[in-house]
N, C-alpha and C positions, 0 to 999 in steps of 0.2 A: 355897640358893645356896652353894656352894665359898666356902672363907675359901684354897684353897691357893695361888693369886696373886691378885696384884693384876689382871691381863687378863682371868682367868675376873669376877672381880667387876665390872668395868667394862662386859665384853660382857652379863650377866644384869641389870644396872643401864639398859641402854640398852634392851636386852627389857621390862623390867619397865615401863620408864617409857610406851614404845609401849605397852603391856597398861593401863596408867593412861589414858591421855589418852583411849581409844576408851570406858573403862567398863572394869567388872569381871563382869558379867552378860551373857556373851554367849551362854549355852546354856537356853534355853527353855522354863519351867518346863510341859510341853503333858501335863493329865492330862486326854485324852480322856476314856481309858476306866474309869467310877466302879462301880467295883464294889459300893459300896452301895446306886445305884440301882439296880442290877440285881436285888442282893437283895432289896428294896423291892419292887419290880415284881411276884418270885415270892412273893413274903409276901401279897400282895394276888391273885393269879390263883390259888394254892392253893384247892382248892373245898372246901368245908364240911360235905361228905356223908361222916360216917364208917363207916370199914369197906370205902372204893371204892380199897383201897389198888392194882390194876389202873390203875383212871384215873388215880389219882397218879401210876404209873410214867410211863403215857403223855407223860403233862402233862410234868414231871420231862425226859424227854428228849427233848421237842419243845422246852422253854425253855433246855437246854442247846446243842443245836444252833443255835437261835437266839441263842445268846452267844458259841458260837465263832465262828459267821458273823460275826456283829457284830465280833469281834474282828480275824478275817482283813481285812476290810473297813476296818477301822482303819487295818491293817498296811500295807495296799497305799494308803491314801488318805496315810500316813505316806511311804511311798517315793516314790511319785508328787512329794508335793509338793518332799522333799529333792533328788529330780530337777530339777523346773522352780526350785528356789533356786538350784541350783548355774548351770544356764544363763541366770539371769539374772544372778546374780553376774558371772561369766564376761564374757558379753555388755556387763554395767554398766563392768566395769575395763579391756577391751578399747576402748570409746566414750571412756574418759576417756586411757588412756594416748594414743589417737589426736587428741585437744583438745590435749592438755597439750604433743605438739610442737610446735603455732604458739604461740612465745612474744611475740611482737607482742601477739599478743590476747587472751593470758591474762594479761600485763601489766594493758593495756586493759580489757579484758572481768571478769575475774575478781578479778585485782589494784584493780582502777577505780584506777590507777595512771596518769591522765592527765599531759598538758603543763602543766595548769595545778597540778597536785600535787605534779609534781617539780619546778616551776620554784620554788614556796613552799618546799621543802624543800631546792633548793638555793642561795635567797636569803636563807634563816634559818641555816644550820649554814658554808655555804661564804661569805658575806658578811656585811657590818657594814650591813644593811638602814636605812633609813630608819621611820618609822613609815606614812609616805605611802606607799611602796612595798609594805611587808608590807598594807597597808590592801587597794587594790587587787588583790594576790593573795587575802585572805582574802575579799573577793566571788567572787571568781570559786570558790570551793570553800568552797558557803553552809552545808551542816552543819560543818565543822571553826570557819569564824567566828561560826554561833550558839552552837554547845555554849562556845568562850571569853567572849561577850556575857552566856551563864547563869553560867557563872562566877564572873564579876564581880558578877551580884547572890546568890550565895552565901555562905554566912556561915561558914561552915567554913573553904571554901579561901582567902578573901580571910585568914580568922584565920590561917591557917597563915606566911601575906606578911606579916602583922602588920599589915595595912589592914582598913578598914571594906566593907562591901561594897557596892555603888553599885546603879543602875539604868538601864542605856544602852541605845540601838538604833545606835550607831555605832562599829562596828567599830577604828578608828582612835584612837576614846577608851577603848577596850576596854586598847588595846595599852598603852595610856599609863596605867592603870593596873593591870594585870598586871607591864609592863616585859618587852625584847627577853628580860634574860637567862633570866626563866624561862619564857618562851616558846620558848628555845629546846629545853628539855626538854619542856616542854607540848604545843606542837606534832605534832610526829613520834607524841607515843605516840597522838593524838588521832585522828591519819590513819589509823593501823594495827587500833587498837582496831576500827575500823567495819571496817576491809578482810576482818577474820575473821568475823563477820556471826555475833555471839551471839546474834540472833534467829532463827535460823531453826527451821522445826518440825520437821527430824530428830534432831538429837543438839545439843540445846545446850549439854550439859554439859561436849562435848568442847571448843566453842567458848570457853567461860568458862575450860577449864582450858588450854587453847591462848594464851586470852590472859593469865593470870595469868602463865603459864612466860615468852611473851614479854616481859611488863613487868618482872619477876624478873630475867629474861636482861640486861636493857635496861639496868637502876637496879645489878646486879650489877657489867657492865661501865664502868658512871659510877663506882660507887664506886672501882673497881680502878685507872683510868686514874686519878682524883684522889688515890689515895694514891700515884702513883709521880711523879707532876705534869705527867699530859696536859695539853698547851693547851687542850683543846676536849673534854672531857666529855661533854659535850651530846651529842655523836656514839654516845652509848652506845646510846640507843632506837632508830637508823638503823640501825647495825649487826645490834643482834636484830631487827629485819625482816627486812631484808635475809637473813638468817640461815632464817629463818621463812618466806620466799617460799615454800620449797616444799610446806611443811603448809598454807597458808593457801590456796596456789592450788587447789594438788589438795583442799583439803577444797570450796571455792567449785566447782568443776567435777564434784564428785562431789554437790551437791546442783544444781545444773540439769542434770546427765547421767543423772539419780536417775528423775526426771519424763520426762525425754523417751524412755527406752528401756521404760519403765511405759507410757506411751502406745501405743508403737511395738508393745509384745510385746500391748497388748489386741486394738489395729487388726488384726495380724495373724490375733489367733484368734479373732473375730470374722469376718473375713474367711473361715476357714476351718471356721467353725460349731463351733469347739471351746469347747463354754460351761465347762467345768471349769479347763481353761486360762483362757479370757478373767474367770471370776471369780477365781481365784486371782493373777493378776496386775493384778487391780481392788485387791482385798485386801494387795497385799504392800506390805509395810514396811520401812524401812531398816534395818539390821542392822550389826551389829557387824564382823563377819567381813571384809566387803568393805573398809567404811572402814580396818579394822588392816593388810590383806591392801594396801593404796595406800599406805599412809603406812609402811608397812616398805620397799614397792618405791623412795618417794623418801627414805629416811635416811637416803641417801649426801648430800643435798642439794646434788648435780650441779647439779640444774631452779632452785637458789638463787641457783648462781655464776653460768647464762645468764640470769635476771630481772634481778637486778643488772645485770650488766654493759649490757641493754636498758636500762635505767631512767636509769642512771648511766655512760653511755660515756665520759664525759671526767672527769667527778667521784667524787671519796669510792675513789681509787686503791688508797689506804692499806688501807680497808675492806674495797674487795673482795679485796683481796692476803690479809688474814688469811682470810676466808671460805675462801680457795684454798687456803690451806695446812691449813685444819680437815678441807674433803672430802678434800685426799691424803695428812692421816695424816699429816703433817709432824712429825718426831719432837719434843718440847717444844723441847729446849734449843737447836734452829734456827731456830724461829719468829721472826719481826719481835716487836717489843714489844705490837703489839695485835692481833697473833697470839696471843701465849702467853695476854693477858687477854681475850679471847673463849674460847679452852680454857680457863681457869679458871673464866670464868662460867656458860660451858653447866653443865661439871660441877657447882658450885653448883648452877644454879637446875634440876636436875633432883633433885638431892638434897634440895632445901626443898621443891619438889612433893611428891616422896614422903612426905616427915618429915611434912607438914601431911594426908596420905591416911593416918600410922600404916601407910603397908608399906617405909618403911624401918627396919631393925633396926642398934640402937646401936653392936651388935660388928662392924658394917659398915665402920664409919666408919672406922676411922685408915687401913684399906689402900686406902679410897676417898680420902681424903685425900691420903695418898700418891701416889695416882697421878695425882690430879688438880691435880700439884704446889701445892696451898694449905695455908701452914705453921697452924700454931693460932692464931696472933694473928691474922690476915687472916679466918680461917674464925670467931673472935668477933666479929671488928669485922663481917662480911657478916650473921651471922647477928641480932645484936642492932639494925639497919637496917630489919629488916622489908621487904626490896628489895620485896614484893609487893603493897603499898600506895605508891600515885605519891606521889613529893617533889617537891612544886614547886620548891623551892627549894634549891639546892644548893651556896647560897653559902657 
């Protein structure tokens, strides 16, 4: 990485971090061809009859020829398949970019960003709820009110609240002893956590480090708004969603688009009696390339400011205004105020990503700092917070 501006280090920062979140092994350790079984092979066909050095020659250059065949056969079974990668590739990012403009239903569908989700998230961050009213919203969205219900009989997090830990099946008694205000924080990151779907069997890793950066991003932006004396904090975890809609979606579309063009390309060659086709794309696997090759196409997080804006048409104005100003570049010193603290916090919590992967380098720092306007006291106070472990309590 160039140390000669601060823009060259920000653009290879923004690279590096996309080259993080997909993995670091994205080139395919494939040692078909083992040359010491081959020698094996001639060490045992060698015949035993001394003096028949004739037949040896024979021998000798029939198993030569038989290794270079073997070999071409390699080479061509090697292009072949880099072929049919590239066309599924191709065909896979083609399918999603085509999903990805209904955003109604990538909301819906992919986001599971329904009515009853944003109505809980904008009765918890945009109003002074009731505990009856949060109650009935927390039915209607049963994973978000059991995981608060486990909570509450947890011995850690209740110790964190400085309470004991209980045992309820009532939602409403959950609330009453958690309490609105850290619920307000609780909430939101609870929703989003599942929306990136850490379990699934492609790439979970990218999943866990998607959501780490999001909660980072989330707690980074809490902190920054409390040190300049936001009213409303709690807005930090909304915002890195929001923010994240478009990593989260496209990665959730690129794992049902994953399956369904797998399907589609077997039927096909199947259809066409192409068995080497139709096994190779029995056999193929998700790969790095395409996932990086999507999530590069949405870093401008354009697909972030229209989710939003679907989810949120009348609410969290503020929020979506800074997001606007992040995708067009909006030079720092013009930003609204949680404008410039959402640019602060990305660049933080992509730089404690890296630090904690060991591929950010220390002579990095100050001209990263620099640009990512956070003076030294602010970039101590963030970093000794540990933003990537949830704080319940923020009081």
């Amino acid at each position: 990485m160039s140390n000669d501006t601060a823009t060259i280090n920000l653009s290879d920062i923004n690279k590096l971090f996309l080259h993080y979140l997909v993995g670091k092994t994205q080139i395919s350790k494939d040692e078909d061809f083992n040359d010491g079984l081959h020698q094996q092979e001639n060490n045992e066909e060698a015949p035993n009859k001394k003096g028949d050095g004739w037949n040896q020659r024979i021998l000798l250059a029939v198993e030569k020829e038989r290794v270079e065949r073997e070999l071409k056969e390699k080479q061509l079974e090697k292009k072949r398949n880099a072929l049919l990668t590239r066309y599924f590739q191709q065909l896979l990012l083609s399918t999603i970019n085509d999903k990805l403009q209904d955003t109604p239903t990538v909301l819906s569908e992919q986001l599971q960003m329904r009515e009853s989700s944003i109505d809980l998230l904008i009765e918890l961050i945009a109003k002074e709820p009731s505990y009856s009213s949060l109650a009935e919203l927390l039915d209607l969205n049963p994973s978000t009110r059991n995981h608060i219900i486990n909570l509450v009989a947890n011995d850690d997090f209740m110790a964190l609240l400085g309470k004991e830990k209980y045992i309820l099946q009532d939602a409403r008694a959950a609330i009453g002893r958690i309490g609105t205000d850290v619920l307000r924080y609780l909430i939101p990151s609870l929703i989003f956590k599942y929306r990136i779907n850490t379990f699934n069997q492609h790439n979970r890793f990218f999943a866990k480090k998607l959501w780490r950066y999001q909660l980072t991003l989330g707690q980074a932006c809490t902190s920054l708004m409390k040190e300049c004396g936001y009213r409303k904090p709690f807005e930090g975890q909304l915002l890195s969603a929001m923010c994240n809609f478009a990593y989260a979606a496209s990665f959730q579309q690129y794992l049902e688009s994953f399956e369904s063009v797998r399907i589609n390309c077997i039927a096909e060659a199947r259809e066409k009696g192409e068995k080497v086709k139709h096994d190779f794309f029995f056999d193929i696997k998700s790969d790095p390339a395409s996932l990086q090759a999507l999530l590069i196409a949405k870093s401008d997080l354009k697909m972030s400011v229209l989710l939003s804006k679907q989810a949120f048409p009348k609410k969290f104005i503020h929020l979506l205004n800074a997001l606007k100003e992040e995708v067009d570049g909006i030079a720092f010193e013009d930003r609204s105020k949680i404008g410039k603290i959402l640019f602060q916090a990305i660049h933080f919590a992509k730089y404690d990503q890296l630090r904690a992967s060991r591929l950010f380098k220390q002579e990095w720092l100050d001209d990263y700092l620099t640009f990512a306007n956070i003076d030294q006291e602010t970039f101590r106070n963030l970093s000794r917070q540990e933003l990537f472990r949830f704080k319940p309590d923020w009081q």
